[in-house]
C-alpha positions in Angstrom: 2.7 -15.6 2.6 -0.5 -14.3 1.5 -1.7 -11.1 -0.4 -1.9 -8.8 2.6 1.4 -10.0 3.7 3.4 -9.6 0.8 1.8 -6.0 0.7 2.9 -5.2 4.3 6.5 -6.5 2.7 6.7 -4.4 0.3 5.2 -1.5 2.5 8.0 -2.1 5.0 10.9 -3.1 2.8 10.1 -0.1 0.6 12.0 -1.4 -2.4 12.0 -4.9 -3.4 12.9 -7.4 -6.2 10.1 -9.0 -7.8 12.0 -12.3 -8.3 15.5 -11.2 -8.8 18.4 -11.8 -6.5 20.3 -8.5 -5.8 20.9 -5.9 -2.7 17.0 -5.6 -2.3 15.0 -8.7 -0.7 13.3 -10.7 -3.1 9.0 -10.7 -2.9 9.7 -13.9 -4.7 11.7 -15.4 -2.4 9.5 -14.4 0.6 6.6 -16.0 -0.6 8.1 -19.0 -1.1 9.8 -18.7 2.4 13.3 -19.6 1.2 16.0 -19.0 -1.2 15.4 -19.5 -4.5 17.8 -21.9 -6.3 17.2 -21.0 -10.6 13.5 -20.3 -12.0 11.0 -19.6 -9.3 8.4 -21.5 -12.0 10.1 -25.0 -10.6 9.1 -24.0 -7.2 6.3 -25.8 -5.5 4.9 -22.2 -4.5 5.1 -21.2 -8.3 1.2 -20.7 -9.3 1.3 -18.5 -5.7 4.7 -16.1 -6.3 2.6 -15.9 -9.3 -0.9 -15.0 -8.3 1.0 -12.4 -5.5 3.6 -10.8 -7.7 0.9 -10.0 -10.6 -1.4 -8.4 -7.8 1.0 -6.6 -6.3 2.2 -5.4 -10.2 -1.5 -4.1 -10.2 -1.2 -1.8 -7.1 -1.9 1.7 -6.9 0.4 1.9 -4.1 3.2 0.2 -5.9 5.7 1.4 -8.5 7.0 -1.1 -10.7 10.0 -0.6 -12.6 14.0 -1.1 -13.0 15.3 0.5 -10.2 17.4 -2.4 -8.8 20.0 -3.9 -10.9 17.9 -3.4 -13.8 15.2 -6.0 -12.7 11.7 -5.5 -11.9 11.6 -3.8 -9.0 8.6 -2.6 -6.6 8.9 0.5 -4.7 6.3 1.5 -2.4 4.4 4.5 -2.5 5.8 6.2 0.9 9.4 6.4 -0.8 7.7 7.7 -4.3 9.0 11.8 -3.2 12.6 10.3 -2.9 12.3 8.8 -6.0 11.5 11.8 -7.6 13.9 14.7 -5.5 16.7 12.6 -6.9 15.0 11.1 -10.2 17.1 14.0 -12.4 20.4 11.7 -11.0 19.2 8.2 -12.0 19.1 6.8 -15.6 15.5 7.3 -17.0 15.1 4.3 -17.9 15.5 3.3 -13.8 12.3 5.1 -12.9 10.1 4.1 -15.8 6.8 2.5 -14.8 5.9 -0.7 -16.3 2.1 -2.0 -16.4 1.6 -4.9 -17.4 -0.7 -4.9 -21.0 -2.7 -8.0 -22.1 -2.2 -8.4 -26.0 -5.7 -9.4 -28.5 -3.2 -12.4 -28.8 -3.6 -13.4 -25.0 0.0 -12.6 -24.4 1.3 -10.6 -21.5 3.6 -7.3 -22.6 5.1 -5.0 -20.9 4.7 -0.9 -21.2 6.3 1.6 -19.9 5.3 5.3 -18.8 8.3 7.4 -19.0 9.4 8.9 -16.0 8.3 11.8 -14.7 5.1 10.9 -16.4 4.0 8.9 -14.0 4.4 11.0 -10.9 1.2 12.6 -9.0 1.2 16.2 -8.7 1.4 15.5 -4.4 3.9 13.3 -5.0 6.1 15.8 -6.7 5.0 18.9 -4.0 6.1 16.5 -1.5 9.6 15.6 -3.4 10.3 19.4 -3.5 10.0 19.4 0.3 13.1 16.9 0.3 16.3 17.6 0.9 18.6 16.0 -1.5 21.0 14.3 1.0 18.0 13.0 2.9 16.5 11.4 -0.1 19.7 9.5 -0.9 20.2 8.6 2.7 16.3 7.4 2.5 16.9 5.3 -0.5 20.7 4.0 0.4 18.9 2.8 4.0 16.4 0.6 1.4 19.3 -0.5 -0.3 22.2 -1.0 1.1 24.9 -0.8 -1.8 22.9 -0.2 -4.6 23.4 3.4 -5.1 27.0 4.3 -4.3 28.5 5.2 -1.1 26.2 6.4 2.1 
């Protein structure tokens, strides 16, 4: 899977795991074209889950936070207006974008924007057009389990 593929993933999964195994497909797992069995780093794809993951971190059309299970999650931009209709019923900490920072040290560290920081004025015009039970039903259909019953 290359770049433009794992963005049309994400773009037609909606919500996906970065690496994680949970109720949401795994980017991680798709790019290296099978389940994953422990640490993705032991995979012969490694350096490519790698590359593909960080430049899908760094899209603009991509949110990347905790949605899922607590695990970093990306959720594409077309479902950002559910998101935030029903953002008021989800733990903050859930819908909290994380960028990836590079440290004077070299190291890579997470930072979050709190949510609803983050969110575009369009976006949130758009979430007030929402109604509530289609938002859910929107993100349940993305996530089959993850958010109660349907």
């Amino acid at each position: 899977m290359n770049l433009q593929e794992a963005n049309a993933f994400v773009r037609e999964c909606g919500i996906v795991l970065e690496s994680a195994r949970g109720p949401a497909p795994s980017l991680a797992e798709a790019i290296a074209g099978e389940r994953l069995n422990g640490n993705w780093w032991s995979h012969p794809r490694a350096k490519e889950i790698f590359r593909i993951t960080r430049e899908i971190r760094a899209s603009e059309a991509v949110l990347v936070c905790r949605l899922v299970s607590s695990k970093v999650t990306f959720v594409h931009q077309r479902l950002w207006p559910t998101l935030v209709r029903i953002g008021n019923q989800l733990p903050p900490k859930q819908l909290g974008r994380l960028y990836e920072q590079h440290t004077a040290s070299g190291q890579h560290e997470l930072t979050e924007i709190p949510f609803p920081a983050w969110v575009p004025a369009d976006v949130s015009a758009l979430a007030k057009l929402l109604e509530e039970p289609v938002a859910w039903a929107t993100l349940r259909s993305c996530v089959p389990g993850a958010f109660g019953a349907t």
